[in-house]
N, C-alpha and C positions, 0 to 999 in steps of 0.2 A: 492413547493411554497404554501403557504396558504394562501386560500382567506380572501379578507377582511371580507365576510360575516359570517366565521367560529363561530360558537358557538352566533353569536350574532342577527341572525333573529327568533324572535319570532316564536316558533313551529306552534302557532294556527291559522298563519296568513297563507290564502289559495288563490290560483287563482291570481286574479289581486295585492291583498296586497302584497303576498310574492314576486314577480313579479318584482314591484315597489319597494318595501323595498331592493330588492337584486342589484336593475339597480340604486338608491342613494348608497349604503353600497361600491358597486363597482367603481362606478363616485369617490365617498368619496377617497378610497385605491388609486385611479387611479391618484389622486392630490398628493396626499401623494407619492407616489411614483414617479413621476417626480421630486418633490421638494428635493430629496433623490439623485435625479441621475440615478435611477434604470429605465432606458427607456424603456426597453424589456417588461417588469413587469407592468408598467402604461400603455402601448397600450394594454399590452394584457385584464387587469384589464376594461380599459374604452370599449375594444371590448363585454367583458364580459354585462356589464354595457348596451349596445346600443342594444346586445340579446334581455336581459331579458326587456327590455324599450319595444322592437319590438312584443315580445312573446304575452305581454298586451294584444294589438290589434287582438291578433287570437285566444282569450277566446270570444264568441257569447256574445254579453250583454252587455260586459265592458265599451263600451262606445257608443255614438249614432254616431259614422261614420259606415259606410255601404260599404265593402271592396268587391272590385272587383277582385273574385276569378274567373278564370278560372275551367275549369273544368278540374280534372288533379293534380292540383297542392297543394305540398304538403306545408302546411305553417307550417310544425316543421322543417323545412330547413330553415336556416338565409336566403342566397340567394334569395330564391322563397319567402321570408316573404317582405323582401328588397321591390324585385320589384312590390310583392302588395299592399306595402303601399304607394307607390312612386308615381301607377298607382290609385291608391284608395285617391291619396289630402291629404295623413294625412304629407308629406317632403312637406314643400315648393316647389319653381319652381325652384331654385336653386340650388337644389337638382340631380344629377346623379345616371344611372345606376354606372356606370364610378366610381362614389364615391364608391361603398361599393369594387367595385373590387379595386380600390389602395389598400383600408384598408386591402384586405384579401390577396392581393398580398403583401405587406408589412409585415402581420403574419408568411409569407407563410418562409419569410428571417430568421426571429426570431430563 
């Protein structure tokens, strides 16, 4: 499968840009591919997409939230990334641990 982002993210773009650019390129392909019929391919595209959205927040600087990391914890792990920003205010309240486990429990089918 080839990503949507293939050949078309700007090389120059670093840390938070490329980041961003890859979690819209993917959202983008993720639409595009349900509209197709292709279901496998649009979750795994927008799982793709909600990574790179998530990764943002664990560059120091990127933005002025202030993330409640344990000590321990690795945040290049979606999971451990998940529940620190969940625990850190950046998800709504309506937000679950619960949620990111469907989505990886649903990958898991794929």
């Amino acid at each position: 499968m080839i990503m949507p982002h293939t050949g078309v993210i700007d090389e120059s773009l670093q840390g938070q840009e490329e980041l961003l650019m890859r979690a819209r390129l993917h959202a983008r392909g993720s639409i595009s591919r349900f509209s197709e019929g292709r279901r496998e391919d649009a979750i795994a595209a927008m799982y793709d997409a909600l990574s790179s959205a998530m990764q943002r927040y664990a560059i120091q600087g990127t933005t002025d939230q202030t993330l409640n990391i344990y000590e321990g914890e690795d945040l290049s792990t979606d999971e451990i990334l998940f529940k620190v920003l969940l625990r850190s205010g950046i998800f709504d309240v309506t937000t679950s641990e619960e949620d990111f486990d469907i989505i990886v429990r649903f990958l898991m089918m794929l």
